[in-house]
N, CA, C and O of each residue as an XYZ file, in Angstrom:
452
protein
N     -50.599     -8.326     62.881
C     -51.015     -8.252     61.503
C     -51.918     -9.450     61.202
O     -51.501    -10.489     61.713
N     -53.092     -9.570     60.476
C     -54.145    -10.195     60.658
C     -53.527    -10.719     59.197
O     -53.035    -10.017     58.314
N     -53.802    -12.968     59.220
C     -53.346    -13.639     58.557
C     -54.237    -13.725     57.403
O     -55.398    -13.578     57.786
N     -54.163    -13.890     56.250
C     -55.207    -13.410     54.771
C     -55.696    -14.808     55.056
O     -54.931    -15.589     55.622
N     -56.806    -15.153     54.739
C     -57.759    -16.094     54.369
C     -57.651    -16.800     53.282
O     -57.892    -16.111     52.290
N     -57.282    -18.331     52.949
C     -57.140    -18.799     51.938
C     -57.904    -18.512     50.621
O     -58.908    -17.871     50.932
N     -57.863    -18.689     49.435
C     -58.483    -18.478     48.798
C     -59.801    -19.588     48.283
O     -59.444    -20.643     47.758
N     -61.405    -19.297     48.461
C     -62.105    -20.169     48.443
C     -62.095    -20.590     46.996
O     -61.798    -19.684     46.217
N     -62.350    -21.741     46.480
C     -62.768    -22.920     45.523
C     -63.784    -22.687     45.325
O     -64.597    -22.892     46.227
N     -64.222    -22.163     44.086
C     -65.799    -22.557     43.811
C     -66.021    -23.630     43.377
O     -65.367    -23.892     42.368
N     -66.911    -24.643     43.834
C     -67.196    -26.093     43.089
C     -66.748    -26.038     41.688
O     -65.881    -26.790     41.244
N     -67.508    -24.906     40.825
C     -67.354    -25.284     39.259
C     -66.144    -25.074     38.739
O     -66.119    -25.047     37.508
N     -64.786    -24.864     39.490
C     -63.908    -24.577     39.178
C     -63.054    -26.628     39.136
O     -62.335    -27.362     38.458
N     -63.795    -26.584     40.298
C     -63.167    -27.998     40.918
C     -63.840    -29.385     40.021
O     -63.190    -30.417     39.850
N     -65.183    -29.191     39.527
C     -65.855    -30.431     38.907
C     -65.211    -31.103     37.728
O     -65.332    -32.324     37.627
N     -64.354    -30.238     36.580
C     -64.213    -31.007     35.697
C     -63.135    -31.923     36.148
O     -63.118    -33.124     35.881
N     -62.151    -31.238     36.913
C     -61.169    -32.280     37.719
C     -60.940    -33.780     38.220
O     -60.102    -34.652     37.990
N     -62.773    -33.594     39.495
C     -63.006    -34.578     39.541
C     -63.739    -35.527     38.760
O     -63.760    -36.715     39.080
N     -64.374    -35.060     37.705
C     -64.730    -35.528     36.919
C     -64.090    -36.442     35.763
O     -64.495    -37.454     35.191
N     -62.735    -35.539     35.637
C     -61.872    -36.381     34.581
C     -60.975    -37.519     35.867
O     -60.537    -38.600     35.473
N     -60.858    -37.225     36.892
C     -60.069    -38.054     38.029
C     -61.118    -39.519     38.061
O     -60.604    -40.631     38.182
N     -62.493    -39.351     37.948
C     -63.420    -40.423     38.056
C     -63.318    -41.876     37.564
O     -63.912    -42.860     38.004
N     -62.173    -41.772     36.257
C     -62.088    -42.787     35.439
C     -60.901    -42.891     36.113
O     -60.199    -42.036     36.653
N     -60.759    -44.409     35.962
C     -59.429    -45.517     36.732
C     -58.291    -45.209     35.913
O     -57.283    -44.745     36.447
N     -58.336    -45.404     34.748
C     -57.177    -45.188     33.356
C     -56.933    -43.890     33.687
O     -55.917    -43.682     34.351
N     -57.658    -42.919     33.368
C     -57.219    -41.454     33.658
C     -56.002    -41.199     35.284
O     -54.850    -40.808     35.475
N     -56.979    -41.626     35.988
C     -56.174    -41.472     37.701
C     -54.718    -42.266     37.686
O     -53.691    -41.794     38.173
N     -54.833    -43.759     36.935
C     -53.310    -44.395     36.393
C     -52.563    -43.195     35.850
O     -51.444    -42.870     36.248
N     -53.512    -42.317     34.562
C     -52.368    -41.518     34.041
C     -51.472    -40.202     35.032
O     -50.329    -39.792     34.832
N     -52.217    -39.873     35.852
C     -52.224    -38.648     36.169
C     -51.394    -39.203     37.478
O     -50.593    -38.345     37.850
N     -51.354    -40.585     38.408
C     -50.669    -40.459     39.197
C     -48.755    -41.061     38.579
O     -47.685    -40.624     39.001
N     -48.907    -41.773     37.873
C     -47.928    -41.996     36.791
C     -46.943    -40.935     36.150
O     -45.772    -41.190     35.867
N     -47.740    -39.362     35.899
C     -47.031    -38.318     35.330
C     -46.443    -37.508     36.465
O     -45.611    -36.610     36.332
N     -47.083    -38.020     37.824
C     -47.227    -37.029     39.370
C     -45.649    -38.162     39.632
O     -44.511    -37.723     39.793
N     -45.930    -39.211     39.612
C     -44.027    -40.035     40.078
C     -43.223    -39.595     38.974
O     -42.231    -38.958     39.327
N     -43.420    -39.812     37.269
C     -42.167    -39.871     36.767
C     -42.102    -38.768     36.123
O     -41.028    -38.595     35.548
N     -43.201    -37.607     35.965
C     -42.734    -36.453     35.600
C     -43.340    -36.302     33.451
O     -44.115    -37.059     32.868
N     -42.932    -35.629     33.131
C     -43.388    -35.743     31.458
C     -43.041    -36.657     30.781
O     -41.887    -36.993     30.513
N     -44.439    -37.330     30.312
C     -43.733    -38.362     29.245
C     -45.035    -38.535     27.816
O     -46.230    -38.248     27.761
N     -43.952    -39.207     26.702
C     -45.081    -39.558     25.656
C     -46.203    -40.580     25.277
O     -46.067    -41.714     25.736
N     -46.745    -40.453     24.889
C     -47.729    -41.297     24.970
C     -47.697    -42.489     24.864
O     -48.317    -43.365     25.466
N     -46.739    -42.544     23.846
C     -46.048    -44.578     24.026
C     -45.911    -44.825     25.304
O     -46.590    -45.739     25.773
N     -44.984    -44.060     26.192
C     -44.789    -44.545     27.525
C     -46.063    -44.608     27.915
O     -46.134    -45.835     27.839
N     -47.347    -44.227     28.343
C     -48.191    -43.699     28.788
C     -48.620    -45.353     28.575
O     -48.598    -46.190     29.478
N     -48.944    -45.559     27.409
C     -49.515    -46.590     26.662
C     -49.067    -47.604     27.169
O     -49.964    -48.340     27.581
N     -47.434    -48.208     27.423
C     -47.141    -48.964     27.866
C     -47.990    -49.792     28.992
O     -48.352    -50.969     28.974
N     -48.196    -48.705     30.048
C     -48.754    -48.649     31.568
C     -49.798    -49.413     31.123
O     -49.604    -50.578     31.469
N     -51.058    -49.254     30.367
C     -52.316    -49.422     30.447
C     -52.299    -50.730     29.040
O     -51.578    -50.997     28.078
N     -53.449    -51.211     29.613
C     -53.691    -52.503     28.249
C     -54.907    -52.060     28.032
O     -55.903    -52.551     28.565
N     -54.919    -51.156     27.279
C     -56.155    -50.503     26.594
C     -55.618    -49.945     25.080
O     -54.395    -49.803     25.083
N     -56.048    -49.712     24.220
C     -55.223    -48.991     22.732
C     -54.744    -47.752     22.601
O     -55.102    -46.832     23.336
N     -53.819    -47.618     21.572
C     -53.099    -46.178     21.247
C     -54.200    -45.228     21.474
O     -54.035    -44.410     22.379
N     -55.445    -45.197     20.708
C     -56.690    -44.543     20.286
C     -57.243    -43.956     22.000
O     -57.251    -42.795     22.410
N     -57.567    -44.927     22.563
C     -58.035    -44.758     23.984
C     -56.994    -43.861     24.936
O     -57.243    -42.757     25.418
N     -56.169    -44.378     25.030
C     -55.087    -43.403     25.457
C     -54.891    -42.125     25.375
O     -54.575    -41.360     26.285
N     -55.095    -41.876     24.192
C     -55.242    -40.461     23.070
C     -56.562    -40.000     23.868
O     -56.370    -38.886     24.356
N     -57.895    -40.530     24.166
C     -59.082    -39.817     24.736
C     -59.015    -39.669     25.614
O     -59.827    -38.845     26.034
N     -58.095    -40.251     26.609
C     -57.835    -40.116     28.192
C     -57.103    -38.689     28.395
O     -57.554    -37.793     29.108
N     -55.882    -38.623     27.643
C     -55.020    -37.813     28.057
C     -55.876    -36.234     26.918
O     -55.718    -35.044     27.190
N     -56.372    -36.559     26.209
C     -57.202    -35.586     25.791
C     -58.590    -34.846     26.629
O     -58.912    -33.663     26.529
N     -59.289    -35.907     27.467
C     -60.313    -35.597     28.541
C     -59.234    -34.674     29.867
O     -59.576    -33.671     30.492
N     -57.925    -35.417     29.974
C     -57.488    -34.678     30.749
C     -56.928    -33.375     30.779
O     -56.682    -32.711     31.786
N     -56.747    -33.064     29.590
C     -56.395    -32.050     28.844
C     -57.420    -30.801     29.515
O     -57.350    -29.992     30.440
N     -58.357    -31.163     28.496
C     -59.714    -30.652     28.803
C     -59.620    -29.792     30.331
O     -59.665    -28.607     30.661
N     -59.497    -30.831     30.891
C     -60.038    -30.471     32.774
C     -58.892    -29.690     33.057
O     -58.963    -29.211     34.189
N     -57.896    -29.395     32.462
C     -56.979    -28.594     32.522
C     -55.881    -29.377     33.301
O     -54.828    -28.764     33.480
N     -55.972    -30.572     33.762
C     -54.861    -31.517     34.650
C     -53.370    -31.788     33.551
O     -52.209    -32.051     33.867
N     -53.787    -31.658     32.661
C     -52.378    -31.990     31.809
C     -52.226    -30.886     30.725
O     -53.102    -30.051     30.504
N     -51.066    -30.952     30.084
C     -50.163    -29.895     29.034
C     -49.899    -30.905     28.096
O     -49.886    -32.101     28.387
N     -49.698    -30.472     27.033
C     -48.493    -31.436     25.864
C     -48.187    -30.437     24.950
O     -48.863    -29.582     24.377
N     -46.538    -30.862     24.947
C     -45.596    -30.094     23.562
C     -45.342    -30.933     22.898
O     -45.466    -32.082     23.321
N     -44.884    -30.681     21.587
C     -44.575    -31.523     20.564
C     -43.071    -31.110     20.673
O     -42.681    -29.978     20.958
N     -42.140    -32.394     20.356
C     -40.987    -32.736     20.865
C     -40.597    -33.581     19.691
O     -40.535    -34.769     20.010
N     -40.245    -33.290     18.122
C     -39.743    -34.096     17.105
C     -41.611    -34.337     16.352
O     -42.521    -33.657     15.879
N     -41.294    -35.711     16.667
C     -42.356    -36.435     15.821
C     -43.220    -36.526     17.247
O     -44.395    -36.163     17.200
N     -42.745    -36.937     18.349
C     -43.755    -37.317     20.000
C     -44.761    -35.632     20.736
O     -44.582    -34.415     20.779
N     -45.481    -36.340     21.043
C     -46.026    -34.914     22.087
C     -46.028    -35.571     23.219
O     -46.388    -36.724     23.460
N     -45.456    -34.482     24.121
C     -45.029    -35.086     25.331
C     -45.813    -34.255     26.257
O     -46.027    -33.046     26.164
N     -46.250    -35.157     27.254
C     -47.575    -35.126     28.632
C     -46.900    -34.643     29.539
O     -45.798    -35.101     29.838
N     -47.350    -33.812     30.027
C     -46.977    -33.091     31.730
C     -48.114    -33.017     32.337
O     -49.181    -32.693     31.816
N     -47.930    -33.313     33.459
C     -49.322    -32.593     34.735
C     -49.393    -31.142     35.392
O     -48.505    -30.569     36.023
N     -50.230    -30.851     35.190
C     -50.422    -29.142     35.134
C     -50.495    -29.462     37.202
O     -51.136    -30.406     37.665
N     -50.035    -28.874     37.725
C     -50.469    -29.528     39.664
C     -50.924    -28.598     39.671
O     -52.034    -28.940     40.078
N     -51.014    -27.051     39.468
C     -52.162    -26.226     40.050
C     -53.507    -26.526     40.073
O     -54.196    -26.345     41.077
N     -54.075    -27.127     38.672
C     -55.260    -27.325     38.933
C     -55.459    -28.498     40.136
O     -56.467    -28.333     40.823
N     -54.410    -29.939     40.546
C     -54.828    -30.291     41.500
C     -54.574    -29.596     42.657
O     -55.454    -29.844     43.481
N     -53.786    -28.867     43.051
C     -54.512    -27.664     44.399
C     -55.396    -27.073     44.314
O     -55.905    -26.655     45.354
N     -55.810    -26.858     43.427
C     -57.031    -26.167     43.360
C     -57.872    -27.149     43.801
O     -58.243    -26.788     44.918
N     -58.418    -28.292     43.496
C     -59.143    -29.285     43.958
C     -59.419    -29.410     45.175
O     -60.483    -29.368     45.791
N     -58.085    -29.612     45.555
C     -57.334    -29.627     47.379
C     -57.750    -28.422     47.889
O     -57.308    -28.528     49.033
N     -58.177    -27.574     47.854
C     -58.558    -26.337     48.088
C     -60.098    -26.296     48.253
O     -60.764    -25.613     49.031
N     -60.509    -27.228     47.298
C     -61.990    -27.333     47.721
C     -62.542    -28.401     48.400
O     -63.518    -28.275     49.140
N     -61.965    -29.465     48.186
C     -61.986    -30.542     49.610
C     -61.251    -29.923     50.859
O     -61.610    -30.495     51.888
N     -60.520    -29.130     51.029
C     -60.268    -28.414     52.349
C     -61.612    -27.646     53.122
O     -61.960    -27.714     54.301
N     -62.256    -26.844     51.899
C     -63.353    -26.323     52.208
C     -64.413    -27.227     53.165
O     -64.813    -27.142     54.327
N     -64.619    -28.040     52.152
C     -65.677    -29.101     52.112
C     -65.052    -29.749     53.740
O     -65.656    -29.527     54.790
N     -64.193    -30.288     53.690
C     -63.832    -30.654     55.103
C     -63.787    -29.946     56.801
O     -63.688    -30.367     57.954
N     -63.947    -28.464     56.001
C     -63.838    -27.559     57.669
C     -64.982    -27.655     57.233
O     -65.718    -27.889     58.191
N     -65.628    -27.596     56.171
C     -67.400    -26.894     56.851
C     -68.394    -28.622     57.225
O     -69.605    -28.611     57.442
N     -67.720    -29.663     57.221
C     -67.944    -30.949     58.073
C     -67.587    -30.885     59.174
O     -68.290    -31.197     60.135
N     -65.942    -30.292     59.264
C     -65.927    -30.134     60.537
C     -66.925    -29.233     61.870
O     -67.424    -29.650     62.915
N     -66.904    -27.957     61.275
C     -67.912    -27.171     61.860
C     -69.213    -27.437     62.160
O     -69.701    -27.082     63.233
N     -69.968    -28.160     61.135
C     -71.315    -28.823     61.075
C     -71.218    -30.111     62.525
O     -72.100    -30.220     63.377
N     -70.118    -30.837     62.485
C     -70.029    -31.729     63.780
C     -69.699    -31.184     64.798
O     -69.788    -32.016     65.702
N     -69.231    -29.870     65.314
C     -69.043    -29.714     65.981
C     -70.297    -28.914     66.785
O     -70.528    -29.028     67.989
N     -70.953    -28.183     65.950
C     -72.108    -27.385     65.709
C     -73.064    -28.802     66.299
O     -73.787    -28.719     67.291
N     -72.953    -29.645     65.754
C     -74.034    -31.227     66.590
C     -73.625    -31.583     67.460
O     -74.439    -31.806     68.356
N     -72.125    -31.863     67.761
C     -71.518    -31.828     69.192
C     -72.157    -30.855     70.385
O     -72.392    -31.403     71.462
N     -72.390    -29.713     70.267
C     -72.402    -28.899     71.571
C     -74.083    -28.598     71.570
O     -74.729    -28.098     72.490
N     -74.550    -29.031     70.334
C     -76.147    -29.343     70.633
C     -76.618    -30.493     71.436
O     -77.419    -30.372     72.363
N     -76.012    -31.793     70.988
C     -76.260    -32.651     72.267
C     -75.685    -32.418     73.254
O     -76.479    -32.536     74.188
N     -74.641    -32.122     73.617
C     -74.087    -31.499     75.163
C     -74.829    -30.939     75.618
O     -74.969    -31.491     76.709
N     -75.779    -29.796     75.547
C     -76.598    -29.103     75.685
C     -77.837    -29.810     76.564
O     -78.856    -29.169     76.821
């Protein structure tokens, strides 16, 4: 029985990702929610010495790129990391990596040649 083929990544699926991953504060947030799981923005805030306000645009840009969720929980809205969209990412740096691989190997057996 013949094994199904992963499913390919189109770049534009993958850009806003890395795009919101680009900023240092953002990547703090997102690997921060990836160890301790959902939290509110005070906590969030704690982490970083930057303001309430800024914080709020980070986890809002991340929003955006689809990397994070928030529910409102009382008076707090509380942050989760969405991980599909980072497989999805991983999915396109997988790409990106066999078709490097192939390309060197493809130059490999040309100089052998």
């Amino acid at each position: 029985m013949p094994t199904a083929k992963p499913r390919k990544a189109p770049p534009a699926d993958a850009a806003p990702v890395f795009a919101a991953l680009g900023d240092a504060t953002r990547l703090r947030i997102v690997t921060r929610l990836c160890r301790e799981g959902p939290l509110a923005m005070v906590q969030l805030q704690d982490d970083h010495e930057v303001s309430r306000q800024a914080v709020a645009k980070h986890l809002c840009a991340l929003e955006q790129a689809g990397l994070l969720r928030s529910e409102r929980v009382g008076r707090e809205r509380i942050w989760a990391l969405q991980a599909q969209r980072l497989t999805q990412a991983r999915l396109y740096l997988d790409q990106i990596s066999e078709q490097w691989d192939q390309a060197l190997s493809r130059l490999r057996d040309f100089v052998e040649r």
